[in-house]
N, C-alpha and C positions, 0 to 999 in steps of 0.2 A: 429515724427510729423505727425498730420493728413491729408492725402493726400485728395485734394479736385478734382472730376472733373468740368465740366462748369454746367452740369445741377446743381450738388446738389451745388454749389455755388453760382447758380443763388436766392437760395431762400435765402441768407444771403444779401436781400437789403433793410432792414430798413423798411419794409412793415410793417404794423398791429403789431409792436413791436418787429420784428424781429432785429438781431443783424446786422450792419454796414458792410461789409467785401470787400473789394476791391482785386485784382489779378494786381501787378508789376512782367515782369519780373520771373515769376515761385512763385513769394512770394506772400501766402493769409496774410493780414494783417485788424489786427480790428480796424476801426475805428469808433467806435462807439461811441467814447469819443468825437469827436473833432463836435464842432459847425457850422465848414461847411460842414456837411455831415450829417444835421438833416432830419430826414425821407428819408436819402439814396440817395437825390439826394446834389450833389455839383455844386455849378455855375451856375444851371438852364440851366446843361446839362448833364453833367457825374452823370448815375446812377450806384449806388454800384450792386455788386454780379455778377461781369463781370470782365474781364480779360479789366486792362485799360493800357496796356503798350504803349500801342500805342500813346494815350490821354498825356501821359507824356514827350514824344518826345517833343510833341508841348507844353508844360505847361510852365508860365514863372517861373516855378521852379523845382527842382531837385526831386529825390527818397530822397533824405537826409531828405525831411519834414515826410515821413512814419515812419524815426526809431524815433520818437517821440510816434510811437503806435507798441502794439503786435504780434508779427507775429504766428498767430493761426495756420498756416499748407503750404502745396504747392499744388501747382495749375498742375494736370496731364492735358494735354490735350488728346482732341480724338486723334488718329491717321488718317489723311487725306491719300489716295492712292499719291505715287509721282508722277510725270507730268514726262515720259520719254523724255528725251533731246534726239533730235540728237547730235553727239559728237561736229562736228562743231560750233552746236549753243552753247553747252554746254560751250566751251572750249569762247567763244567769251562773253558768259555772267559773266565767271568766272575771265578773263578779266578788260570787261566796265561792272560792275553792276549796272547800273545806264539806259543799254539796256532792265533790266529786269523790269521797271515801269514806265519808263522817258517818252516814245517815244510817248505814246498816249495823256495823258498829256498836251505834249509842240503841239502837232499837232494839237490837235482839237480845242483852241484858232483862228487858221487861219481864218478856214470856219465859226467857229460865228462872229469872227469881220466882214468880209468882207459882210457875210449875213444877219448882223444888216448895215451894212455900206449902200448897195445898196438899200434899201426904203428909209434910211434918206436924201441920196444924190437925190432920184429921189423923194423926195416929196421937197425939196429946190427949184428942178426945177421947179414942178407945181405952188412953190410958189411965185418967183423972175424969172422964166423963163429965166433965166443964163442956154445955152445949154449945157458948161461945167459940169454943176450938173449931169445932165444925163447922161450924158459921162460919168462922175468918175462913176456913176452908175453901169452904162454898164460893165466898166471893173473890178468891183469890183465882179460882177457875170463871169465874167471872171475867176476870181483866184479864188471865190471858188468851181468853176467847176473842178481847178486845185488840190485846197486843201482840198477839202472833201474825194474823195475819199482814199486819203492818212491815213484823220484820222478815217476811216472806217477800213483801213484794220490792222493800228495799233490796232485799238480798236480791232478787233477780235482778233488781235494778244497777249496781255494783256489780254483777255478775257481764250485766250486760257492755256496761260503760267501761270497766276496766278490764277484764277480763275476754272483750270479744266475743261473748256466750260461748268461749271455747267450751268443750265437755270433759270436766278432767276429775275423778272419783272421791273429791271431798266434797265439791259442789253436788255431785249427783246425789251423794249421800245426803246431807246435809237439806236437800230438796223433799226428797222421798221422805224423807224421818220427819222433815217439820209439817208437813200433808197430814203425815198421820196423826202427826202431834195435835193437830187441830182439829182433826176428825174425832180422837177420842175425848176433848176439852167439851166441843160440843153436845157427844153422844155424854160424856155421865152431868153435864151442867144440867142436859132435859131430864137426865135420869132423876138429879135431881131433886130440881122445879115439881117433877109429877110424884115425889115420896117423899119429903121433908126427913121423916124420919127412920129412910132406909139403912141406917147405922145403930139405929136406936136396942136393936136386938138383932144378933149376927145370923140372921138367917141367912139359904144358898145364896138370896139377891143381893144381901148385904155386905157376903163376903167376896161375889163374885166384883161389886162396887167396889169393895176395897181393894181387891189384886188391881181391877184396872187404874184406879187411885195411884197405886206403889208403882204401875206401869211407867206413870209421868216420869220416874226421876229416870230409868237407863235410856230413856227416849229422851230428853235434854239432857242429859251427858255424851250420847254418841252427837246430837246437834254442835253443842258445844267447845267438845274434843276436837271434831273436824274442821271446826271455825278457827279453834286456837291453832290446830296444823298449815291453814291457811297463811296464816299470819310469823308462826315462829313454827317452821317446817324441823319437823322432829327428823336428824338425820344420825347412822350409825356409826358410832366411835372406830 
């Protein structure tokens, strides 16, 4: 059976007449025949001539629909260098395997809610002047002064372990933007700590406070966005 690598498989995606071929699993299989995979792309997401096993985890259905079509060869992958474990960690991953992807994941939700949290709550305030608003504000930049850093050093840490600390431009991003993200949590949390009621009347400081406030949300959005691109890679139709 004909072994395929990812390059020369890549060119079996239904391009310019090309033939259908998808990668399950180690199995290239043609589907070339089948109606949802006209011109190689299916669902106006998944393109053909790639390895989609992953794509099938999440699909509401099984590999069973493939042996309906041909299985034209197997799928070699490159060989990637292994990522050296210490034995400890090793022995703890082999363990909880759910330590080798989970952790960054479930962490970095903290710091986006709480940093989408603190303008919504402190613009209620400027709108209804309920001092409570502000407050919950206040401590909402509290916790993610707590919780960012946490999901910074996950990330590196996921970065490191599965990723090989390759350097590839959502990580980079994603790095840079949450630094900053923590740099300004701290700068207005002392800001502040040292003027309680620097929103109380919109003077330059208190509105210079608020821009950097509203700054929080395009700053967890571009973290965000790039996280989500990681995970479910946005590609063009």
């Amino acid at each position: 059976m004909k072994k395929f690598d990812p390059e020369e498989l890549s060119g079996f995606n239904g391009e310019t007449g090309a033939p259908v071929y998808v990668a399950v699993q180690g199995k290239v299989i043609d589907v070339s025949e089948s109606k949802l995979w006209k011109g190689g792309l299916h669902m106006k997401r998944h393109h053909a001539g790639k390895d989609l096993s992953v794509d099938f985890k999440a699909a509401p259905h099984g590999e069973e629909v493939l042996e309906r079509y041909p299985q034209v060869g197997v799928l070699q992958e490159k060989k990637v260098p292994e990522r050296k474990i210490p034995g400890p960690l090793a022995w703890l991953l082999a363990r909880y395997p759910m330590l080798r992807r989970h952790p960054h994941p479930m962490m970095v939700h903290f710091p986006i809610a709480f940093m989408f949290s603190a303008p919504v709550f402190t613009i209620l305030y400027l709108l209804t002047g309920v001092k409570s608003f502000e407050l919950t504000g206040f401590y909402c930049l509290g916790a993610g002064i707590f919780f960012t850093p946490v999901a910074i050093l996950t990330g590196f840490y996921t970065w490191w372990l599965n990723y090989l600390a390759r350097p590839t431009r959502p990580v980079a991003v994603k790095q840079r933007v949450s630094l900053i993200l923590l740099a300004l949590e701290i700068v207005l949390f002392a800001w502040r700590v040292r003027s309680p009621g620097i929103l109380d009347t919109m003077t330059a400081a208190g509105s210079i406070y608020f821009l950097l406030i509203l700054s929080l949300l395009p700053l967890v959005t571009i973290i965000g966005w790039f996280g989500a691109k990681l995970t479910f890679p946005v590609e063009r139709e």
